[in-house]
N, C-alpha and C positions, 0 to 999 in steps of 0.2 A: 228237572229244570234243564232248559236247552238254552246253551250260549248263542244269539241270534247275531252274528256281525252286522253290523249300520256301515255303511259309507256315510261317510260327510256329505254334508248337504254342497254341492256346487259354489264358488263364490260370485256374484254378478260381475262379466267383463265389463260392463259399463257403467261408469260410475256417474250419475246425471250431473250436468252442470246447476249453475244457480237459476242458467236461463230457464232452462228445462226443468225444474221443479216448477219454477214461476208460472210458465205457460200451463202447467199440467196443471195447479191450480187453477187461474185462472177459465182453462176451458170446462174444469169441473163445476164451477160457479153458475160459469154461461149456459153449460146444461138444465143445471137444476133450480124451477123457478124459486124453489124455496130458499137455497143459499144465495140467489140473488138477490131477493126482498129485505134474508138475514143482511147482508152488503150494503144495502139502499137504508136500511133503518138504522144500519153503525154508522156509516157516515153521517144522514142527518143527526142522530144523538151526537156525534164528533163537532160535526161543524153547529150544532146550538150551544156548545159547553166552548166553541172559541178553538176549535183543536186544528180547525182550519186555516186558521187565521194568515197563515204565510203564504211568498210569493210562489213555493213548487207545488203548495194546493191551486192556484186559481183555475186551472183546467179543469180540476176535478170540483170545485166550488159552479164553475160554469156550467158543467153540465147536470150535475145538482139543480142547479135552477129553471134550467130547458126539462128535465123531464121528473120533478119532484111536486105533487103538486102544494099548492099555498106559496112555492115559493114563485118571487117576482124575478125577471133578470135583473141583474145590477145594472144601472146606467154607466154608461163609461161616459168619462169627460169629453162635451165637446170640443173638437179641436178648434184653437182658436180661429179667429176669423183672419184670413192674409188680409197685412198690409198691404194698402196701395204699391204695387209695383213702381218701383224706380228703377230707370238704368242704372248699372255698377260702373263706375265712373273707374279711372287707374287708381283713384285714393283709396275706393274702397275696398278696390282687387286684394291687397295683401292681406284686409280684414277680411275678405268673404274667403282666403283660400285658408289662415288659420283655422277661422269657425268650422270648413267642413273637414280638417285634419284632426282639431277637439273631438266633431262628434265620430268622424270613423275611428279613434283611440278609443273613443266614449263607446260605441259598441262591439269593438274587437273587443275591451279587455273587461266587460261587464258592468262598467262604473253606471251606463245607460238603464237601468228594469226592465225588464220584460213588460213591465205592467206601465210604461211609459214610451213601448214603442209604439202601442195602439194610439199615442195621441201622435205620435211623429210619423205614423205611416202616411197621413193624405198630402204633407209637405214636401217628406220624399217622393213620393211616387208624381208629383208636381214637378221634384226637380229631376227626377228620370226619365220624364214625359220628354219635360224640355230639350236633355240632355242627345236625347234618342232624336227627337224632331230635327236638332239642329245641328249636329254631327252627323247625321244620314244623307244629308245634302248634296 
């Protein structure tokens, strides 16, 4: 019998972050058609049992629906129809400078959805239009 000395095995200087597992996943997936389909059949079984059901799935409920087939895309609410424009007369200046203080508090500190700014985007981007037209002057 012969005593064989071992060295220890090396320890890894790098220890991966959470990112870096994630990504390593992830790219493993994208590789392999098969783990991708296993992926694509967990979520639909997910999101038929309701496991989607919340507002940090709808991206991925979204995209579910663009490339899953059977499924329809969701309709998102039309935005409603603008009122007749009136001019803002001085009465109704300290009303109109409140309401856009409510909604920039309302989206700075989350109170707004995510899933309710799709119906507030065509009004803003109306009052940014405006904004830009007539302070460019």
């Amino acid at each position: 019998m012969i005593d064989v000395p071992r060295t220890p095995k090396p320890r890894p200087t790098h220890v991966p972050t959470q990112q870096e597992r994630d990504e390593s996943a992830v790219s493993r997936v994208a590789r392999s058609s098969r783990l991708s389909r296993d992926l694509l059949v967990r979520l639909r079984g997910r999101r038929r049992r309701g496991e989607l059901d919340s507002e940090v799935w709808d991206d991925v409920t979204a995209m579910l629906d663009h490339f899953t087939p059977g499924y329809a895309p969701r309709a998102t609410p039309a935005p409603p129809a603008p009122a007749p424009s009136k001019p803002a007369s001085a009465a109704t200046l300290p009303e109109l400078i409140e309401a856009v203080e409510r909604l920039s508090t309302g989206l700075e500190t989350g109170r707004i959805y995510d899933r309710d700014i799709a119906t507030l985007r065509p009004a803003l981007n109306r009052l940014g239009d405006a904004w830009i037209r007539r302070t460019s002057r």
